[in-house]
N, C-alpha and C positions, 0 to 999 in steps of 0.2 A: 807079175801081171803081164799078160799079151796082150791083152787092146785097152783101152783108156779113151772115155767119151772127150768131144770136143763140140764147142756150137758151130757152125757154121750158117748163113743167110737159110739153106733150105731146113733146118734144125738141128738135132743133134744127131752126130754119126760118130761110129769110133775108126779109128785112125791106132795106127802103127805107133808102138811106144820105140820103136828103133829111131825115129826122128830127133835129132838133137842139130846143134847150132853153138856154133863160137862166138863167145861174148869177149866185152872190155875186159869185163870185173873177174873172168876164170882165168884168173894167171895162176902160175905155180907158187905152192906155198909150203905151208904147213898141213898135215893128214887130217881129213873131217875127218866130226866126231866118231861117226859110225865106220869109218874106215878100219883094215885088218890094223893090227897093232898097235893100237889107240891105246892110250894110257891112263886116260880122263875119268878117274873115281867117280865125281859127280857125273857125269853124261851117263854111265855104266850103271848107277845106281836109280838114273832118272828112267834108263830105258827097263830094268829091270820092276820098278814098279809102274811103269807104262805096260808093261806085260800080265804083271798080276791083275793090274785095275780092267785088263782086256778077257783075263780068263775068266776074272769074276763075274764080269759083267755079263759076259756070253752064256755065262750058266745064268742068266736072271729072266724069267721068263716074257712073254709081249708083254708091253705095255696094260694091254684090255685083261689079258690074266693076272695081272700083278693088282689089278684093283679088283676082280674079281675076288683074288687070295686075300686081299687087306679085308675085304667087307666080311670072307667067312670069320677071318681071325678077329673083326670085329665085333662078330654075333657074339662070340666065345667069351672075348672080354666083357662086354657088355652084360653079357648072364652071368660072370663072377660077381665083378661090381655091385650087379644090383643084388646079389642076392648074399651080399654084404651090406648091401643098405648105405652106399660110399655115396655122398651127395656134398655139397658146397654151397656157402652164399654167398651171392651174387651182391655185390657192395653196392651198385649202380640202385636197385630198388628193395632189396633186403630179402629178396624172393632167395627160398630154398629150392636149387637145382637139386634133385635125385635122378640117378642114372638109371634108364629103364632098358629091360631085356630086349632084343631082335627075339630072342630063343621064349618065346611067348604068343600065347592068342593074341596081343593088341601087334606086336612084334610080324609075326608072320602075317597077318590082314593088313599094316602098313607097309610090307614091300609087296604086296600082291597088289592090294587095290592101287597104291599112287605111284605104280611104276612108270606109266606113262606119261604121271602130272608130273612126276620125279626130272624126267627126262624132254617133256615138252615148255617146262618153265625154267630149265639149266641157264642164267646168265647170259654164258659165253653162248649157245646156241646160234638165237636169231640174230645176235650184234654180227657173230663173222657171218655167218651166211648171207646177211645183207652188204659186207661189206665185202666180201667175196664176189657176189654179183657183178659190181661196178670192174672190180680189180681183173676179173677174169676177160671184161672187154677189152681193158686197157693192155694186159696181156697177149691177149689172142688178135687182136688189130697190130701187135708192134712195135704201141709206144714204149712198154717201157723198154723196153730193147734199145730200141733209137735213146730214148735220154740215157743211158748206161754209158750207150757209145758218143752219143755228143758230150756228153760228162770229162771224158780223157781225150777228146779230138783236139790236135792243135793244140794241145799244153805246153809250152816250154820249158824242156827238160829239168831246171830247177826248180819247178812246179809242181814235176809231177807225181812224187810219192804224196804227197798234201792231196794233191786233184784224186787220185786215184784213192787214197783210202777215206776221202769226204763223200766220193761217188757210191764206196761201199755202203757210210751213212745211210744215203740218199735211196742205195738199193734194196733195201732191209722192207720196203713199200711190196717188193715182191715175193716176199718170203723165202721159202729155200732154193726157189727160182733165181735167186739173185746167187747165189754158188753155183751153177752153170752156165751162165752168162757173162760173171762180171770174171771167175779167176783164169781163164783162159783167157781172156781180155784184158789183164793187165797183164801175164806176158809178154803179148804179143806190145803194148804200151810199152810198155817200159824197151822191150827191143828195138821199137821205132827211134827212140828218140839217142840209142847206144848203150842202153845200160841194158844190164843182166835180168833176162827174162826172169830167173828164179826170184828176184827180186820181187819183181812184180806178179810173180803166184803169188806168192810169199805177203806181199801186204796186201793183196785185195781179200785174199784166203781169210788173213786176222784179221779185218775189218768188216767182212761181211760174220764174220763166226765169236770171235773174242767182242766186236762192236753188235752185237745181234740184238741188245734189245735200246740201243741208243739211236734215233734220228731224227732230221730237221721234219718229220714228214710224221703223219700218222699211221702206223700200218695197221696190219690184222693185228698181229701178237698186241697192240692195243687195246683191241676189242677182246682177246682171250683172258689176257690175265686179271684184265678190270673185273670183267664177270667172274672170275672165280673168287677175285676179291669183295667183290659184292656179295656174294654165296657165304665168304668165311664170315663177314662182318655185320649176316644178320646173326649169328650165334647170340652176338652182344647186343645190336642193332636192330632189329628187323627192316626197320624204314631206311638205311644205311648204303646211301646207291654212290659209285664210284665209279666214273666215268670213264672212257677210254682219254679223256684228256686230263685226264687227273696227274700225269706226271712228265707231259709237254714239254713244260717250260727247263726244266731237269732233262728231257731228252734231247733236247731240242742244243740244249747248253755242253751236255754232255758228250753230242757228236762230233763239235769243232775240239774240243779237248780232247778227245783221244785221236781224231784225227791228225791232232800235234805230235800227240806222243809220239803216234808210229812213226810219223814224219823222224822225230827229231830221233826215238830208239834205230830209225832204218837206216839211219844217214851218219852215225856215231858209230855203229857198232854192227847193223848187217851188211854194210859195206865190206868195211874189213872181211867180216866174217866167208862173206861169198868170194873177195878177190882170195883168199888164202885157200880154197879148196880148189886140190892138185887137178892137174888137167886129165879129163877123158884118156883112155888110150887110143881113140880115135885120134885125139887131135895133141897128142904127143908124138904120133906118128906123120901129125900132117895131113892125115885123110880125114880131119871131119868134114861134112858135108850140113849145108845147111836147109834147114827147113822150109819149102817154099808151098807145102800145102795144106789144107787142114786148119787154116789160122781165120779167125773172125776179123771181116772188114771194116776198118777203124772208118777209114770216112762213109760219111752217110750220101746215098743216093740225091738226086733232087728232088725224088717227088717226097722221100723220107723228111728231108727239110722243111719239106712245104708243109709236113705234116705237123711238123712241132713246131710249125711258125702258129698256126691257125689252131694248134691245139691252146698255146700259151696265150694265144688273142681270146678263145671260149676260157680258160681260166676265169682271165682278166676280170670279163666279163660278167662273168658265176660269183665270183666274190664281190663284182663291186653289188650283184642284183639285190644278194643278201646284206649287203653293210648298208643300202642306202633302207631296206623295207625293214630292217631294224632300228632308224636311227625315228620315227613317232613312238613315242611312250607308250601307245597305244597297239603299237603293231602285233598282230599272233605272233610273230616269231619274241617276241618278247614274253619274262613269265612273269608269275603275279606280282604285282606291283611296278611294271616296268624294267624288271631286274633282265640284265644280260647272263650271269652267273645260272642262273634258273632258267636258261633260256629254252625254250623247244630245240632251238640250234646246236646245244652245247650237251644236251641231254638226247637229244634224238641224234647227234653228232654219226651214228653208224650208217644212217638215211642220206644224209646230207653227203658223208664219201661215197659213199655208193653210186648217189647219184652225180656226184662231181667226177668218179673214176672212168663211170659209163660214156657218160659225158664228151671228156676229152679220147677217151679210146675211141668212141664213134666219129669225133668229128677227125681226128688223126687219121683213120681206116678210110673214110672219104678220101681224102687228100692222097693219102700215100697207094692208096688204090687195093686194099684189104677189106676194107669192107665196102660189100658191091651192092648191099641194098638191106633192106629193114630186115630180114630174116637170119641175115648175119649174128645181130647184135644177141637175140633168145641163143643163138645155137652155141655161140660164144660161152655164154651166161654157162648152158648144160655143160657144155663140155669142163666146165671150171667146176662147176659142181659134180661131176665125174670123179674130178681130182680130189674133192674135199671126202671121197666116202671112209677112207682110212681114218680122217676126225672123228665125224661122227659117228665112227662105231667104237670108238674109244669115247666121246662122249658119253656116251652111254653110261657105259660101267663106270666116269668115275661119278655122273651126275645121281647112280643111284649109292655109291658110295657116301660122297657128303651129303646123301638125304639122310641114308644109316647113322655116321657123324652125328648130326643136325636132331632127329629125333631120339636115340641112346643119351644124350645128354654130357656123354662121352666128353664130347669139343668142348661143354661148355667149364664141365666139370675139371676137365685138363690147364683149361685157361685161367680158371678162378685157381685151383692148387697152385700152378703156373707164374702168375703173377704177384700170390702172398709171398710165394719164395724168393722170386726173384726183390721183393718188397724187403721182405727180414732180409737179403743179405746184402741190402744198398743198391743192389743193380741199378743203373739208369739207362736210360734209351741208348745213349751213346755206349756203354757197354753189351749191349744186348744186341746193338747193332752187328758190333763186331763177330759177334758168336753166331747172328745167323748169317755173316756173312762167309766165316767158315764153315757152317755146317754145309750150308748149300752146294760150297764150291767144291767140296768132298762130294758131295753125291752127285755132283754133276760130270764127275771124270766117269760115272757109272751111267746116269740115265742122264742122257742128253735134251731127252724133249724137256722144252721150258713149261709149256703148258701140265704135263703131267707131274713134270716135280712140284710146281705152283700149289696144282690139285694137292698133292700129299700133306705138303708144309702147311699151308696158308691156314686149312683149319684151326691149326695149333698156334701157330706165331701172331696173326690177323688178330683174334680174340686177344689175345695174351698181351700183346700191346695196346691194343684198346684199352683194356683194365689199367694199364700205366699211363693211360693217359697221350698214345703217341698216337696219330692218323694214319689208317689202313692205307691210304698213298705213301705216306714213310717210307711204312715198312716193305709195299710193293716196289719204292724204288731200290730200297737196301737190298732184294732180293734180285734185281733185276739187275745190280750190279756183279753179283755171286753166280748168276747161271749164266753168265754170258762170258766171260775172259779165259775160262778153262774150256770151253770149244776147242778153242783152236790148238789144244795140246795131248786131248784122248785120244786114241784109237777108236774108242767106241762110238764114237762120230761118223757114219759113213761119208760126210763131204771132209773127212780128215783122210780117209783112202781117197776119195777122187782130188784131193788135192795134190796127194803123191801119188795120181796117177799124172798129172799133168806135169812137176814136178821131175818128175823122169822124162818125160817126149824131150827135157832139155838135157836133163844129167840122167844117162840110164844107169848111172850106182847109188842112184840117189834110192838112199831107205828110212826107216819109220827115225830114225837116230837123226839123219839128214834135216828132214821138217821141224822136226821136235826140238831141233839147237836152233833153227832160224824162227819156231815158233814161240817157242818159251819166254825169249827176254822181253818180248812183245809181250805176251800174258798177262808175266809179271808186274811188268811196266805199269800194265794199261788198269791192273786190279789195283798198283797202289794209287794211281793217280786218280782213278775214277773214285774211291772210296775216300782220299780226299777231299775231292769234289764236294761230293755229299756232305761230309763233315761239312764243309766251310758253309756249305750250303744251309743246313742246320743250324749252326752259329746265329746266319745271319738272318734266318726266320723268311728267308725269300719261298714263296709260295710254289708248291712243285708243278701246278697246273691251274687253270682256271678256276679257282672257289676249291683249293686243294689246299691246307695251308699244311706246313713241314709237320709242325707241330703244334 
């Protein structure tokens, strides 16, 4: 690699991967893993299927053709089936599902006529696009920039692997924006306070990527998978709606516990790990030089202050508008019968971010002196929606996919077989758990997006545990545990190359071997703790989200 992006106040610029710096923790040691003459069976074996999982994956086409490909292979299967007469009943009302052809008159007149009902009624659709609106001001005004960086300002240094991979939590609000901002930011964190910047790639890296679908905060990825999970669980369901706060309370729990782990994995063991690799030949010779440009600035300006003083005061404010005009029985924001659970609040939930994201990004842009007047706030809005057009054209193809699904009878028919099976052979939830917690994390060393692997699975898993009896939040949490901890160990990941590109501005030997020994125990850590979590969580019947219950 020759250049390697970094943020800096005017945005992102690339900078010289020649840039390195002498740290506490690079003392002389023993030879990392990827170093010449390395002996390490296991690291050899790990890099060696890091490479197959990279060649495979590279041959596996865009995302939009790969569902394009599923829907033809789906037409195909679907005219076997039915013209086998393969049908199933439904135990819920005793109705005979039969599987009907794509490859047919009724077949070909439903993807022609309800293509665009297919496509304009998708779940996830209007949830993120509403909640992108709000997100795109708070982004393009500043703030969350500024909260990233007041997040790790001022931490005292026994603090601050905890601060810094809780901040990753916290920065999961800005989606893959938040691995541009926050892993060159904790670098330069972690150096302020004496400790080894690759440290600090190193946990904000796993915390934004391995912690990807865990935080105190709501984000998009909320709004995405809910709605695909809504889509899988009218199979069984039709009236069957699930909300972006459906597994909150679980996410919410989940961020401070692995924010521990990494704590406690980084301070056990990639301590050591980092003080043992041998020094630069820069700076065995004496000549290293340190990096004095190019680095994101830790403290915040004043007017940026002022921004997030007054942005935290409109919070305040927003929430307290809504908890006081809900608390008459009578209030609209209340649903029928009074109920909060049913609330407009909690179900129109995609409305209410959006309007809270807008919100605080506009009154922050006032303050901090970004946004200069009411024209700002639409142009913001567009330019964020600029950014979302690679979704919605993957939208697309997979929302006419599970329409194919959805009307072939395919999903349903898969789900009822599915579940007699897994019935004759005693399976129960907590076993079923585990297998899609492997399946998933196997395909996620391959296709990274969470949203598209969701699409794939959820048809088939959604239904199939409905018929057991478990709630499609369950199983979207057990899922959510599975696509997120092997992030931070593929290649196939592009913020897994920009993290060794950053990676290097401090160790230029540092390679894919290098990440993958400081990312790995982290992974591992975090899948088994997290998937305990769960367990215990199940156990005790604590509800994953608002009117979500586990089981």
């Amino acid at each position: 690699m020759d250049d390697h992006y970094c943020v800096v106040d005017e945005g992102v610029r690339t900078v010289s991967s020649n840039d390195t710096t002498t740290t506490p923790d690079n003392t002389p040691g023993k030879p990392p893993p990827d170093a010449p003459g390395d002996s390490s069976a296991a690291l050899s074996a790990l890099l060696r299927v890091l490479g197959a999982v990279e060649r495979a994956g590279n041959k596996l086409p865009h995302p939009f053709w790969l569902f394009a490909i599923l829907s033809a292979f789906l037409a195909l299967i679907s005219w076997g089936l039915a013209t086998a007469d393969v049908s199933a009943t439904d135990p819920a009302g005793g109705k005979t599902v039969a599987v009907r052809s794509l490859i047919s008159v009724d077949g070909v007149r439903s993807m022609i006529n309800d293509a665009i009902t297919n496509y304009a009624t998708f779940p996830p659709l209007g949830t993120i696009l509403v909640v992108m609106l709000g997100v795109a001001v708070a982004d393009r005004s500043g703030l969350l920039a500024a909260m990233l960086r007041a997040g790790v300002a001022k931490v005292p240094a026994r603090w601050m692997t905890f601060a810094l991979a809780f901040t990753a939590m916290v920065a999961h609000i800005a989606s893959d924006a938040a691995y541009v901002a926050l892993v060159p930011l904790g670098g330069l964190a972690f150096r302020a306070v004496g400790r080894s910047p690759l440290l600090g790639i190193v946990v904000a890296f796993v915390g934004v990527s391995a912690g990807y679908d865990a935080s105190p905060l709501i984000t998009p990825m909320d709004a995405v998978l809910s709605g695909l999970t809504t889509a899988a669980a009218h199979t069984v369901d039709p009236g069957y709606v699930v909300t972006p706060l459906s597994n909150y309370f679980f996410s919410l729990a989940s961020s401070v516990v692995l924010a521990a782990v990494i704590t406690l994995v980084t301070e056990k063991v990639l301590v050591k790990r980092v003080a043992a690799l041998p020094p630069e030949p820069e700076e065995a010779d004496g000549e290293a030089t340190a990096k004095t440009t190019g680095d994101v600035e830790l403290t915040l300006a004043p007017e940026e202050r002022r921004g997030l003083r007054r942005a935290t005061v409109a919070l305040v404010i927003y929430l307290a508008v809504i908890v006081v005009a809900m608390i008459p029985t009578g209030s609209p924001l209340r649903g029928e019968g009074g109920s909060i659970v049913e609330s407009p609040v909690l179900s129109g939930i995609a409305v209410v971010l959006g309007l809270l994201f807008a919100l605080l990004g506009a009154v922050y842009g006032r303050a901090a002196g970004t946004v200069r007047g009411g024209r700002d706030i639409p142009d913001f809005m567009a330019q964020g929606m600029r950014e979302m057009a690679p979704i919605l054209v993957l939208f697309f193809a997979i929302s006419q996919f599970l329409a194919y699904f959805k009307w072939t009878g395919v999903g349903q028919v898969l789900a009822i077989r599915g579940a007699d099976l897994l019935k004759d052979l005693g399976v129960t939830g907590p076993v079923a758990f585990i297998g899609i917690v492997v399946v998933c994390t196997v395909i996620n060393l391959a296709m990274t997006s969470g949203s598209a692997m969701w699409a794939l699975v959820a048809p088939v898993f959604v239904p199939m545990l409905m018929l057991l009896h478990i709630p499609p939040e369950a199983t979207q949490a057990v899922y959510r545990i599975a696509d997120s901890c092997t992030n931070a160990i593929t290649p196939m990941s592009a913020y897994f190359v920009m993290a060794l590109g950053f990676l290097q501005r401090y160790r230029r030997s540092a390679g894919i071997g290098t990440l993958a020994s400081l990312t790995l125990p982290l992974s591992v850590a975090m899948l088994v703790a997290w998937t305990l979590l769960f367990y215990v969580w199940w156990a005790l019947g604590i509800p994953l989200g608002p009117g979500a219950p586990v089981r």
